[in-house]
C-alpha positions in Angstrom: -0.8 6.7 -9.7 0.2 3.7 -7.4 0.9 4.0 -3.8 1.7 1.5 -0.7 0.1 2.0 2.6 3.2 1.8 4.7 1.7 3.0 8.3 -1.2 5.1 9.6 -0.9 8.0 11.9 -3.8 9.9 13.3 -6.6 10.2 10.7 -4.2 9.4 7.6 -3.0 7.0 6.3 1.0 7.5 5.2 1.6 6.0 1.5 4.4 6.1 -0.8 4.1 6.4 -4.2 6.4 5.1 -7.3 9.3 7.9 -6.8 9.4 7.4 -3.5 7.4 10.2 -2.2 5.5 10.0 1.0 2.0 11.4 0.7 -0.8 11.0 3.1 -4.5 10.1 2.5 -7.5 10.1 4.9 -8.2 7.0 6.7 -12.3 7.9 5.6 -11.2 8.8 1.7 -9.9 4.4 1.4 -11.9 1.7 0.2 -12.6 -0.6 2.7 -10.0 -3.1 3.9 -7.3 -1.2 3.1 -4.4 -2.0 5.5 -0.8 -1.7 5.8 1.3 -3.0 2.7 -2.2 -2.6 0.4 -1.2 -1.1 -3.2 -3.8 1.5 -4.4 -4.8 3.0 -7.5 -5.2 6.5 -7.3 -7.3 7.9 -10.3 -8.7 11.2 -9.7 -10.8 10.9 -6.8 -11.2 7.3 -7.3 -9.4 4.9 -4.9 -9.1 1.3 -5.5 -6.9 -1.8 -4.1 -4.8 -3.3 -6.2 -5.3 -6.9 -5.2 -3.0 -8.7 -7.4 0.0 -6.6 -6.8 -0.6 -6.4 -3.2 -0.5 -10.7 -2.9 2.5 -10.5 -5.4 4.4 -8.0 -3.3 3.5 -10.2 -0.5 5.0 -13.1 -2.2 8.2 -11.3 -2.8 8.6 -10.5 1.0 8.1 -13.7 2.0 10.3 -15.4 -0.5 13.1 -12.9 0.3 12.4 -13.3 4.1 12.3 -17.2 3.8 16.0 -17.1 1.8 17.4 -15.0 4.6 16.5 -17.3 7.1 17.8 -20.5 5.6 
């Protein structure tokens, strides 16, 4: 399962996941440097950043940010 840090609160941190869904995940259960806007892999109890589709997503804001301000 994929999910996107989209803010923390307290000791979670509040993802949503691919349908939507908001779920939340202890700060202490993430892999370190996990921030806002991070995509993670959920398998099992495993918890990994997706790097590559955290930059792309990134790049995708910023491109659609850029074309709203020209």
């Amino acid at each position: 399962m994929r999910v996107i840090i989209d803010r923390f609160e307290g000791p979670y941190a509040v993802c949503e996941d691919e349908n939507r869904k908001m779920i939340n995940i202890e700060k202490t259960k993430l892999p370190k440097g996990a921030k806002e806007g991070s995509v993670l892999i959920i398998q099992g109890n495993n918890i990994e950043i997706d790097y590559n589709e955290t930059e792309n997503r990134k790049k995708r804001i910023k491109k659609l940010m850029d074309s709203l301000w020209e």
